[in-house]
VOLUM-147672 format. One record per residue: x, y, z of N, C-alpha, C in turn. Coordinates in steps of 0.05 Angstrom, whole numbers, padded with zeros to 5 digits. Layout:
% residues N
X Y Z X Y Z X Y Z
...
% end
This chain:
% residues 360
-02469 05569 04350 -02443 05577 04359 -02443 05576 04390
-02423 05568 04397 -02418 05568 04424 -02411 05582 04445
-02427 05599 04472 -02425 05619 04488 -02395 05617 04488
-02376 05635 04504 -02363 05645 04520 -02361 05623 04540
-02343 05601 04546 -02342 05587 04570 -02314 05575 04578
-02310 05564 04596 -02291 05566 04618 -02282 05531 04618
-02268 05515 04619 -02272 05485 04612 -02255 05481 04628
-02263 05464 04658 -02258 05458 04676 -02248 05422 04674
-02218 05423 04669 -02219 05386 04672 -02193 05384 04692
-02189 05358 04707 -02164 05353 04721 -02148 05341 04702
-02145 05332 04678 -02125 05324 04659 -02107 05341 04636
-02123 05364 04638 -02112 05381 04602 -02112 05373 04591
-02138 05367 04584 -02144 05362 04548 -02158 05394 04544
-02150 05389 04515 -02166 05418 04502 -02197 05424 04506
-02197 05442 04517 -02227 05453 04514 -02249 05446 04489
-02265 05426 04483 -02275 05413 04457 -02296 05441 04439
-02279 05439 04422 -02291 05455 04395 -02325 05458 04387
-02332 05434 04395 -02357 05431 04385 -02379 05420 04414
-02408 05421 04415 -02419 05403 04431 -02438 05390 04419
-02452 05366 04430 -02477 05362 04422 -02489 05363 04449
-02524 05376 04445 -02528 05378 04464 -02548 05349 04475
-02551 05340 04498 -02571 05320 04501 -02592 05319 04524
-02603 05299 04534 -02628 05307 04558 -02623 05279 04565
-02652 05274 04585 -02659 05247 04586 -02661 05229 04573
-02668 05231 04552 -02670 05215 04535 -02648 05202 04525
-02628 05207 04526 -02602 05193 04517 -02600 05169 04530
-02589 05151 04531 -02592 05121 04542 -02561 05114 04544
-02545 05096 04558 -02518 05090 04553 -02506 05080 04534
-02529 05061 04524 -02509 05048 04500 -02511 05077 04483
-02524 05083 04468 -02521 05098 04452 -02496 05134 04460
-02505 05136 04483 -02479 05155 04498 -02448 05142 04486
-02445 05116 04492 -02421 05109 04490 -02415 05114 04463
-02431 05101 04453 -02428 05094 04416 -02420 05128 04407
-02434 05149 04420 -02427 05172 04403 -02393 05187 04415
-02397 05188 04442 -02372 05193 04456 -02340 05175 04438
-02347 05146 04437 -02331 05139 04429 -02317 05145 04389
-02340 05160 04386 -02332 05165 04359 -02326 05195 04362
-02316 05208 04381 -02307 05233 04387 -02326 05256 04388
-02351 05249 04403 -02368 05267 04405 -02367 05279 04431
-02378 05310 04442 -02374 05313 04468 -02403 05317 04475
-02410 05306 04493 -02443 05318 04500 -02448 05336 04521
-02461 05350 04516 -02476 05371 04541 -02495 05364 04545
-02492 05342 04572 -02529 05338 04581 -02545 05366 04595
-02568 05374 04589 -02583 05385 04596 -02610 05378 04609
-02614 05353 04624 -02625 05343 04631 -02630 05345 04667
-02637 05319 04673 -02652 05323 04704 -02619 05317 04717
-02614 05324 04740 -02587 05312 04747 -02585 05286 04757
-02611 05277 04778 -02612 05251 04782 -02605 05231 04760
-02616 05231 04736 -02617 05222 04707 -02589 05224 04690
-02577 05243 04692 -02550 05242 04692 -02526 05227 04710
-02533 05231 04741 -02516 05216 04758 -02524 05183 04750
-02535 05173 04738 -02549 05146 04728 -02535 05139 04709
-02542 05159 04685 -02528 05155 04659 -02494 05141 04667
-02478 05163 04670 -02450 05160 04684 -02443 05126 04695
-02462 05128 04715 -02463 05099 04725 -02466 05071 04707
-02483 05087 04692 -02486 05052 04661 -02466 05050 04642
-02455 05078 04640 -02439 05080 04612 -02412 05066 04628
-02411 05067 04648 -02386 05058 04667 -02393 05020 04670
-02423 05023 04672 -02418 04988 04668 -02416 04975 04652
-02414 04992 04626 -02413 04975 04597 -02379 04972 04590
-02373 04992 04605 -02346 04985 04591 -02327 04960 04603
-02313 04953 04577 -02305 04926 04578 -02282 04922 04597
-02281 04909 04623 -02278 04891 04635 -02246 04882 04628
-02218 04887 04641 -02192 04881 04634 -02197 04844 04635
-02180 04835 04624 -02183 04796 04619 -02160 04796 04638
-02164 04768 04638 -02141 04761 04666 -02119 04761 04666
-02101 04771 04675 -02070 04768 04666 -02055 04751 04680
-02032 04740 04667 -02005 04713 04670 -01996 04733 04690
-01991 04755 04697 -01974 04769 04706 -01977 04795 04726
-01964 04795 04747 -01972 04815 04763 -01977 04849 04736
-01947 04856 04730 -01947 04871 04718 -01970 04865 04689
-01965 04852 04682 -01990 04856 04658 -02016 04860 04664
-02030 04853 04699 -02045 04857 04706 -02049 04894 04711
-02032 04901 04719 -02027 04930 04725 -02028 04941 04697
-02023 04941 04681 -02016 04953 04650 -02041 04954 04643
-02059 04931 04645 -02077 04924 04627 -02104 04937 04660
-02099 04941 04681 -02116 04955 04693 -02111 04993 04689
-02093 04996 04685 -02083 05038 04674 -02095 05034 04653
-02096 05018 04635 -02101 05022 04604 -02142 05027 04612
-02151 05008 04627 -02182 05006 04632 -02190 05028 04634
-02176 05038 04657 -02175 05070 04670 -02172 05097 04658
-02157 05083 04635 -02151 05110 04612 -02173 05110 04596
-02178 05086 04593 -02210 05093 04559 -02236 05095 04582
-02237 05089 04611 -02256 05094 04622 -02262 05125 04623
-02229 05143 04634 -02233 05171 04635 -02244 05174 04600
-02228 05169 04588 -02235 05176 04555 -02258 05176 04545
-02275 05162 04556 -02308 05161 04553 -02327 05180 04565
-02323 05170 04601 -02339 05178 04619 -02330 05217 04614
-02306 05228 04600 -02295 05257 04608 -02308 05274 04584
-02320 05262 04567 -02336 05273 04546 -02374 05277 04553
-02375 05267 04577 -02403 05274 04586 -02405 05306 04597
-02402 05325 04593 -02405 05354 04603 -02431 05362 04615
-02432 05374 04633 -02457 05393 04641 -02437 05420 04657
-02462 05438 04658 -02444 05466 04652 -02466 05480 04684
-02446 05506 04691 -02453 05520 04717 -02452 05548 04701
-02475 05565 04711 -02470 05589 04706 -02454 05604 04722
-02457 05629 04722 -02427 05646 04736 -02432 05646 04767
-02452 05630 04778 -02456 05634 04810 -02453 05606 04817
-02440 05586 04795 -02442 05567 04804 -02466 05541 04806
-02488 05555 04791 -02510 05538 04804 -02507 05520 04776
-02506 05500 04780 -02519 05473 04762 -02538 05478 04743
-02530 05474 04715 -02554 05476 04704 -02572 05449 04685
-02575 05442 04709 -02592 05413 04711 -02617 05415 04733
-02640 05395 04720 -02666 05410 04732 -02656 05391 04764
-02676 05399 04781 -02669 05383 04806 -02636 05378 04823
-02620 05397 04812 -02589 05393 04820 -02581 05410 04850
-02567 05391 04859 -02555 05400 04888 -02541 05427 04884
-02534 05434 04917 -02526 05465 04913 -02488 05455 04907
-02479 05458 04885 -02447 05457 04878 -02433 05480 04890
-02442 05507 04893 -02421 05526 04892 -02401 05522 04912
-02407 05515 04930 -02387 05516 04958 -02361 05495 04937
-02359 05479 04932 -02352 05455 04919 -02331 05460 04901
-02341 05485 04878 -02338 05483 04854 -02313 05522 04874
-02321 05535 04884 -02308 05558 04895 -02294 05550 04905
-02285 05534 04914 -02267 05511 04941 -02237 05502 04915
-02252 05494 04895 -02229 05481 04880 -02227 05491 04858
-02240 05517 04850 -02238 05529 04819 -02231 05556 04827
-02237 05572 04851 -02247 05596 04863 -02269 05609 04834
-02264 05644 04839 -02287 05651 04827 -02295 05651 04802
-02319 05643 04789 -02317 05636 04755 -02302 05661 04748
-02299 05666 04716 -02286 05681 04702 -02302 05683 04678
-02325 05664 04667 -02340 05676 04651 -02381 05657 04658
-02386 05665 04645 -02420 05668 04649 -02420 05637 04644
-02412 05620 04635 -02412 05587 04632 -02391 05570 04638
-02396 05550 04663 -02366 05543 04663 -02377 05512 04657
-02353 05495 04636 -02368 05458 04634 -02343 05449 04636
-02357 05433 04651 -02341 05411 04665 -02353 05381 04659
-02337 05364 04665 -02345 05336 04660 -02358 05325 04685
-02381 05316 04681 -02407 05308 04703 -02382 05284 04718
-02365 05273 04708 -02362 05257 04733 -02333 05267 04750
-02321 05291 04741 -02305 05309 04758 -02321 05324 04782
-02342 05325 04767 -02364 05351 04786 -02374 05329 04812
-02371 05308 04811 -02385 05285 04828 -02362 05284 04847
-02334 05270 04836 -02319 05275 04853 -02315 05300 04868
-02314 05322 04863 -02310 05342 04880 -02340 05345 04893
-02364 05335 04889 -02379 05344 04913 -02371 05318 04934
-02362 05300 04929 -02358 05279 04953 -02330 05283 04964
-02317 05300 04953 -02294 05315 04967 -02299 05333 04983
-02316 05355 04974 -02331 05371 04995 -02346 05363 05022
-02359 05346 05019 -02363 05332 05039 -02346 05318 05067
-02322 05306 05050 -02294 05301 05071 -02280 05321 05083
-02287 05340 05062 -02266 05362 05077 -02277 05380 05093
-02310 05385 05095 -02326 05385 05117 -02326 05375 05139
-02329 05346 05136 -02321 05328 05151 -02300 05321 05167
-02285 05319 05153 -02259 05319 05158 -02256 05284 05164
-02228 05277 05170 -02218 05252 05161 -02200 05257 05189
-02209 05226 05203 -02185 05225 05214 -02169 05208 05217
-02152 05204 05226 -02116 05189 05222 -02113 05182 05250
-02101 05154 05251 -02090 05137 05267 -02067 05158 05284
-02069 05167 05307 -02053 05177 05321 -02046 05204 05324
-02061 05219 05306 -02070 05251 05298 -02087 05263 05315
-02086 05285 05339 -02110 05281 05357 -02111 05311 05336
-02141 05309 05328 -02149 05329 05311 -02163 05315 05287
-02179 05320 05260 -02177 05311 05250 -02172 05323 05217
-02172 05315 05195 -02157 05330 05164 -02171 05338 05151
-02169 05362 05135 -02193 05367 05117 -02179 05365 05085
-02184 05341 05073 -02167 05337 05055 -02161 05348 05026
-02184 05359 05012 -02192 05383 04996 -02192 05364 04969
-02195 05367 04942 -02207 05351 04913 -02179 05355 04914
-02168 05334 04898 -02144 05332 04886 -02122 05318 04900
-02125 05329 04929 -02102 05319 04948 -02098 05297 04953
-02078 05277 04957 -02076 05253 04969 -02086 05245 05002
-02112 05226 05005 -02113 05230 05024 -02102 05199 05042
-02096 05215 05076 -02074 05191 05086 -02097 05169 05098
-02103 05150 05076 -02123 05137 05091 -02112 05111 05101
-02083 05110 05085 -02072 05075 05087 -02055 05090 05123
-02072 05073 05140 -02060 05074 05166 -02030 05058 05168
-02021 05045 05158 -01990 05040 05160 -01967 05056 05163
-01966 05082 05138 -01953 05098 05136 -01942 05117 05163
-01968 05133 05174 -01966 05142 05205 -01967 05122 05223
-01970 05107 05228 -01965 05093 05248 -01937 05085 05251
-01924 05080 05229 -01889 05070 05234 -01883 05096 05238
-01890 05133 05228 -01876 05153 05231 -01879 05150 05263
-01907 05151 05267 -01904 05146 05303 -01884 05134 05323
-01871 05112 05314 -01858 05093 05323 -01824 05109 05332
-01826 05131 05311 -01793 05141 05303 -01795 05153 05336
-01763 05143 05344 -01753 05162 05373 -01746 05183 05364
-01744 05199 05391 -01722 05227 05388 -01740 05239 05378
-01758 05252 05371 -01769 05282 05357 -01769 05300 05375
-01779 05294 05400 -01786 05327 05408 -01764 05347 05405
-01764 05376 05402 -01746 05392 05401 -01730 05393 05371
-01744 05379 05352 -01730 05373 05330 -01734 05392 05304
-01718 05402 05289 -01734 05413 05263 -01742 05394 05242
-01764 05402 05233 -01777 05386 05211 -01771 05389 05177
-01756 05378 05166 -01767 05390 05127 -01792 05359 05128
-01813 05364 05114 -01837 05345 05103 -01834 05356 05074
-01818 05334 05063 -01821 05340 05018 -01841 05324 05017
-01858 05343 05001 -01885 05325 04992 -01906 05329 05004
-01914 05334 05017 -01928 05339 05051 -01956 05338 05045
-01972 05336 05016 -01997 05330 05009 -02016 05351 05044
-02035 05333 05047 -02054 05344 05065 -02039 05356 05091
-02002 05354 05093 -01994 05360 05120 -01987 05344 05142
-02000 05316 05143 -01998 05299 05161 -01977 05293 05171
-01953 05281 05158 -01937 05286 05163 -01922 05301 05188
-01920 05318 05175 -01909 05344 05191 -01930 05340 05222
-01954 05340 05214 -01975 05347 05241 -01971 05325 05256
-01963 05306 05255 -01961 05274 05277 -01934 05287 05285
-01912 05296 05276 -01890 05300 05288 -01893 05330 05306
-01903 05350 05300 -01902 05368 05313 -01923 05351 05335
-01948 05340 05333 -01959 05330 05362 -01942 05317 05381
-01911 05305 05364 -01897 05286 05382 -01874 05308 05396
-01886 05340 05398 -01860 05357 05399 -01839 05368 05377
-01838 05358 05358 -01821 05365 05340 -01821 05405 05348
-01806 05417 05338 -01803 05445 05353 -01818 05461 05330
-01821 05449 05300 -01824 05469 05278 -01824 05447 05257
-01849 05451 05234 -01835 05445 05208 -01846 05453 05179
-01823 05449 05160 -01826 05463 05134 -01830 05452 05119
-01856 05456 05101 -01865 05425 05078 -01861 05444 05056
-01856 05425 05033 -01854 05432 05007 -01893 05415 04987
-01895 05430 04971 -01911 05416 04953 -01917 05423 04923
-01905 05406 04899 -01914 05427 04870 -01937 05426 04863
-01956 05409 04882 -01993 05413 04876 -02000 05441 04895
-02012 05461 04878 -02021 05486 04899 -02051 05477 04913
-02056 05457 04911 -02074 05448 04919 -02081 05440 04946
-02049 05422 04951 -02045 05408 04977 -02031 05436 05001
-02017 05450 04979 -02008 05477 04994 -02029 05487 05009
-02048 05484 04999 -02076 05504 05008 -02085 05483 05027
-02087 05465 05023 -02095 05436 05042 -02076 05437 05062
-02058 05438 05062 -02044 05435 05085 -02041 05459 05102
-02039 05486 05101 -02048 05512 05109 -02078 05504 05121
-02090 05498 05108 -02123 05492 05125 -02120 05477 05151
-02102 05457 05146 -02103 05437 05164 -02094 05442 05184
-02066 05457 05184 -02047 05478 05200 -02072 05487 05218
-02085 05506 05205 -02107 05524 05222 -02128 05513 05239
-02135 05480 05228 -02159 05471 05231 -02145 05449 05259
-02118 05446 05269 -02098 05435 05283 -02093 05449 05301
-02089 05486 05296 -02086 05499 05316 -02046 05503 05317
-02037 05493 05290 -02009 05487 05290 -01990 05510 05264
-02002 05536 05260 -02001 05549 05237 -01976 05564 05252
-01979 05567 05285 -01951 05587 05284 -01912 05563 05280
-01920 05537 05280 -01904 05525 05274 -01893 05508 05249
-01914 05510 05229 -01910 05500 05211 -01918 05528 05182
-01897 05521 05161 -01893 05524 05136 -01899 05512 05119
-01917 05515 05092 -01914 05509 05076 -01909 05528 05041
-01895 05513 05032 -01891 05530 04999 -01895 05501 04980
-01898 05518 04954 -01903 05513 04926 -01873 05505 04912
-01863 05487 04909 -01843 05482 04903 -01835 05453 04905
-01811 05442 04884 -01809 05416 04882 -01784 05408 04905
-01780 05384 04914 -01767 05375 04935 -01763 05389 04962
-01740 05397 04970 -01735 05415 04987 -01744 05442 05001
-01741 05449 05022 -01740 05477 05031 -01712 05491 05035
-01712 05504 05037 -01682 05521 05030 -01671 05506 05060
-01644 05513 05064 -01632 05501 05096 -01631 05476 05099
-01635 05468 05126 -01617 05439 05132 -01643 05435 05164
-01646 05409 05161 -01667 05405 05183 -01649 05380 05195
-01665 05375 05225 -01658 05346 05236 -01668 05325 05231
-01696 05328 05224 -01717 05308 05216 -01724 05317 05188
-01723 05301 05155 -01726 05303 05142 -01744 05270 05124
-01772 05276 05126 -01789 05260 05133 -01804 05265 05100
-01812 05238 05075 -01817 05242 05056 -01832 05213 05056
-01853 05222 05041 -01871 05189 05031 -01877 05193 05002
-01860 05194 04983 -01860 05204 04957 -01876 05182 04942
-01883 05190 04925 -01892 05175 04901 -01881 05146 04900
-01903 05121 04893 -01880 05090 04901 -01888 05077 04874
-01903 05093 04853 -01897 05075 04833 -01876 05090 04804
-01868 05073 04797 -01846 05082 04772 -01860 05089 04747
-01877 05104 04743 -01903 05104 04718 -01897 05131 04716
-01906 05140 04689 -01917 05172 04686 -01945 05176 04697
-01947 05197 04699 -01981 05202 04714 -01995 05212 04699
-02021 05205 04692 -02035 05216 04666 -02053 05238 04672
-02050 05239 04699 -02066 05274 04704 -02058 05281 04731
-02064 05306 04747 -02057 05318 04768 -02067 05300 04791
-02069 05286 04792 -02092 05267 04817 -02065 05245 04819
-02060 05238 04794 -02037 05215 04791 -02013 05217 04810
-01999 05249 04806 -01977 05247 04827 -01973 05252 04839
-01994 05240 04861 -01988 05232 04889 -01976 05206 04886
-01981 05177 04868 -01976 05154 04868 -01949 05154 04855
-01952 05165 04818 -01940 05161 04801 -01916 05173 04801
-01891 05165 04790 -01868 05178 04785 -01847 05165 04773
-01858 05186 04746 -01837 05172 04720 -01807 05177 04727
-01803 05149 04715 -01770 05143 04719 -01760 05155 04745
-01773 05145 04760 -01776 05151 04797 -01749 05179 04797
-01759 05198 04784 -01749 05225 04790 -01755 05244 04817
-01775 05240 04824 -01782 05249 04859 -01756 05236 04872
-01768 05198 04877 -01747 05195 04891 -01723 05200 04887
-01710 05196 04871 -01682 05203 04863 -01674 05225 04871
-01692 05244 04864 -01673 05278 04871 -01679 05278 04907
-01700 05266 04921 -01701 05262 04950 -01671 05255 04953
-01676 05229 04942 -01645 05219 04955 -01626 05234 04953
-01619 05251 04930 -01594 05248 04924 -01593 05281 04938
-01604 05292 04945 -01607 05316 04955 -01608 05321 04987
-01613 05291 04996 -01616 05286 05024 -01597 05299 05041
-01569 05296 05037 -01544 05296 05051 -01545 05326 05060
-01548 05345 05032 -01537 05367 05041 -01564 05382 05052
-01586 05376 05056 -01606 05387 05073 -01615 05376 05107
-01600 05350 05106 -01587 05348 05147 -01576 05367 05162
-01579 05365 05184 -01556 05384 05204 -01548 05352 05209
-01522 05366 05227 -01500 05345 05232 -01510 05336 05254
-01512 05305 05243 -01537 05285 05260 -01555 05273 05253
-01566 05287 05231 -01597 05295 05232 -01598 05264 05209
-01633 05265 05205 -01637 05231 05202 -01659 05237 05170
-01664 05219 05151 -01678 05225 05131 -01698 05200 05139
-01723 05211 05140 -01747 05191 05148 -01760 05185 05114
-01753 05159 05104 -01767 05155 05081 -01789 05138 05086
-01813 05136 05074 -01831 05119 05080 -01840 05115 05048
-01838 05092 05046 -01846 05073 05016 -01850 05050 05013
-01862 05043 05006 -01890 05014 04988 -01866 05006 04968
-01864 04973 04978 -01852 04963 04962 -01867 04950 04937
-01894 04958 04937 -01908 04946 04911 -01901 04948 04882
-01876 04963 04871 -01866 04973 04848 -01852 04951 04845
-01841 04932 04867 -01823 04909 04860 -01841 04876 04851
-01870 04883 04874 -01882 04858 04872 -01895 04866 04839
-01910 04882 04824 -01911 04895 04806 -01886 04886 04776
-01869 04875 04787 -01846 04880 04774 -01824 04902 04763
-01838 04927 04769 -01831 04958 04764 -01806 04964 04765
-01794 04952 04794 -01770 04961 04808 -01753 04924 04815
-01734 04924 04816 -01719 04900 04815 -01711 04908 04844
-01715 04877 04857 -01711 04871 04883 -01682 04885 04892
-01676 04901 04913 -01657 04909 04922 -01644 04936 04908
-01662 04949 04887 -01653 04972 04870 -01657 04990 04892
-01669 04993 04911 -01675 05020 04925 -01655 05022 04946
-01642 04996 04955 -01616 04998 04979 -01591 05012 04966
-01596 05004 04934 -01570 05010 04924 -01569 05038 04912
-01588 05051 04903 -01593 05077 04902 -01590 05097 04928
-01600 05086 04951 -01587 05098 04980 -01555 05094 04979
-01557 05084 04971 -01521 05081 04973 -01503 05092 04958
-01516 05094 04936 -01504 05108 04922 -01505 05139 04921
-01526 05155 04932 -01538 05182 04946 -01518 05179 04974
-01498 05167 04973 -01483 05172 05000 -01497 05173 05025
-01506 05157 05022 -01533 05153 05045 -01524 05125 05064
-01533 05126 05091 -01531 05099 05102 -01564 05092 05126
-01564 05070 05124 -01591 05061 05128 -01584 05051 05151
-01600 05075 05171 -01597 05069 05206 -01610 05043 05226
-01634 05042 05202 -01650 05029 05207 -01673 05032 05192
-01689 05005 05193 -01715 05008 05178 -01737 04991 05197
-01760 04997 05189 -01789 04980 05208 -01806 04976 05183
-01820 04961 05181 -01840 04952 05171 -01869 04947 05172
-01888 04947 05161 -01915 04943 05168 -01934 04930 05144
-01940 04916 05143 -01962 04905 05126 -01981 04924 05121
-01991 04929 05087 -02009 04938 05092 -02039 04930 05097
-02061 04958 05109 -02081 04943 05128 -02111 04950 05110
-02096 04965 05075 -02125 04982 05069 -02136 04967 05050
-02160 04967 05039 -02183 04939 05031 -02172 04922 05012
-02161 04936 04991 -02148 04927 04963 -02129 04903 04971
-02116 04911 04992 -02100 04877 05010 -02111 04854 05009
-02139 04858 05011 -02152 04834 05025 -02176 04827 05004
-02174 04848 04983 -02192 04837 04962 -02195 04824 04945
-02199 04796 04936 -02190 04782 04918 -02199 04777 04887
-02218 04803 04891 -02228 04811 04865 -02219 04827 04852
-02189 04840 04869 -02178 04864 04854 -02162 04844 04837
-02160 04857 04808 -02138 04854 04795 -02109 04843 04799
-02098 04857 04819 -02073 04873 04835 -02073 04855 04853
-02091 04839 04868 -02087 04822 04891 -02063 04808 04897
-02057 04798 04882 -02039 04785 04875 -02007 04792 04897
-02002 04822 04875 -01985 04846 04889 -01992 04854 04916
-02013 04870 04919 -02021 04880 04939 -02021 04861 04959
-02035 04835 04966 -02028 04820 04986 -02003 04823 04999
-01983 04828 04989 -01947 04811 04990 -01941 04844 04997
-01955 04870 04994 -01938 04893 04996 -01934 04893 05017
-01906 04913 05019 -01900 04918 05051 -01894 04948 05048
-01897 04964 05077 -01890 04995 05066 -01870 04987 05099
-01848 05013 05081 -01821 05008 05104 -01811 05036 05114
-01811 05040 05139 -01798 05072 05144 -01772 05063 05144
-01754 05068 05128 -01723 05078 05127 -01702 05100 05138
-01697 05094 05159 -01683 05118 05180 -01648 05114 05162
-01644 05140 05148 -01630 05149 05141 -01604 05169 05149
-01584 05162 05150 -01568 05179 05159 -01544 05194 05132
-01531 05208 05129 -01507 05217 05119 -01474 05209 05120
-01472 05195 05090 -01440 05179 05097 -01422 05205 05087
-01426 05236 05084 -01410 05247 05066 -01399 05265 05101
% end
């Protein structure tokens, strides 16, 4: 029978009923073969030996075929990604109530696992060995910290959060005239950035929204870790902040997909419902003047996702008018890789800041 335990995953799936337990001895092929017939394992083994395992069972799996088609290339790379989590998320190893790993030879997790779970709640907590990997190499960045093209300071991005690594995005916010003295709304505001390049440019104040409590907490850190906490806000909540700002600055979600777990939407957004309620909500959260800074990746079109010229006409129809826009190629690896899948798309993307004004 099975202790009392706590089942830590970023997707919600059910806590698994049953375990088998395993060691070193398990090998990948045979890992896969049982995982895939709906088994869950609890390695109890060395951790080095586990961080290995993970790694093989990940090279066996089969390989997307080439696709006629941007989009079929994309379909048939989510689908890889889904039976990859579906495999690799059935490998478990478990922390007792202080956090420590219970694998022989295992690194110290708690800082890691207290950072993004806070305090256990019972005497076993299991998690999937390759969630527990990502958050220690998250811990590490957010130690670290990350820094951004034109940000004097640098981000501590936290497990889960989107982090701003594609330099295009801030660099066109950079570009925008007029801030100093300005009020800020940032919808979406992930790690903050946003908001923090504009208050460095003077902006007077600003108020981010986020429905990940994750990035809430990320962005409050960052606030502090910036030295910028008596001028900026953030809350837990979808789109908006209550009121009307001059600068209203959003890099929402750029693909049209559902998202198959909490990590997803930052990217994803079914039946582009972010954007939409952005737009269409835009007008009455301006002051008279005031400008809507959108920043979005036209990759949903090269993709096939989104039909050429659907996003001018949705501004327009949000009673919106388009003051102006700038452009930038993007500069991050997947561009220039021709082994991605996606190349194809990604070569040709462009991400565009859209200076927005109010026709109502």
């Amino acid at each position: 029978m099975l202790p009392a335990f706590t089942y830590q995953t970023e997707s919600g799936e059910p806590a698994p009923t049953q375990l088998a337990e395993v060691d070193d001895r398990l090998r990948a092929d045979e890992a896969l073969t049982r995982v895939r017939r709906g088994e869950t394992l609890w390695y109890r083994g060395t951790f080095l030996n586990a961080k290995q395992l993970v790694a093989a069972m990940s090279r066996r799996l089969a390989k997307p075929p080439e696709a006629k088609t941007a989009l079929a290339a994309f379909r048939q790379e989510r689908r890889a990604r889904q039976l990859e989590h579906e495999a690799l998320s059935k490998l478990l190893v478990g922390l007792d109530r202080g956090y420590r790993l219970l694998l022989a030879n295992a690194p110290d997790v708690r800082s890691a696992c207290l950072h993004v779970w806070g305090e256990a709640t019972n005497e076993l907590t299991l998690t999937p060995l390759k969630s527990l990997l990502g958050m220690l190499g998250a811990e590490e960045w957010r130690k670290k910290g990350v820094s951004v093209p034109g940000l004097k300071g640098t981000l501590s991005p936290g497990f889960g959060v989107y982090t701003p690594t594609r330099a295009e995005y801030v660099e066109l916010l950079a570009r925008v005239p007029d801030v100093a003295g300005k009020t800020v709304f940032d919808v979406g505001t992930g790690t903050g950035v946003l908001s923090f390049l504009l208050l460095q440019r003077n902006a007077s104040r600003a108020s981010a929204t986020d429905i990940e409590p994750r990035a809430v907490r990320s962005a409050n850190e960052n606030a502090a870790r910036l030295k910028l906490t008596g001028r900026f806000t953030v809350e837990e909540r979808p789109l908006f902040p209550d009121g009307r700002a001059d600068l209203v600055v959003c890099n929402p979600p750029w693909i049209p997909e559902a998202p198959k777990n909490r990590f997803d939407r930052a990217v994803f957004d079914a039946d582009n419902a972010f954007l939409l309620g952005f737009l269409r909500g835009l007008s009455e959260h301006l002051t008279p003047g005031g400008r809507g800074l959108l920043i979005i990746s036209d990759l949903a079109e090269h993709l096939g996702l989104r039909e050429p010229g659907w996003l001018e006409a949705q501004i327009a129809d949000a009673g919106l008018a388009i003051a102006s826009r700038t452009s930038a190629q993007p500069k991050h690896g997947k561009a220039k890789d021709r082994t991605d899948p996606l190349h194809a798309a990604r070569s040709r993307e462009t991400t565009t800041l859209y200076e927005l004004t109010s026709r109502r």
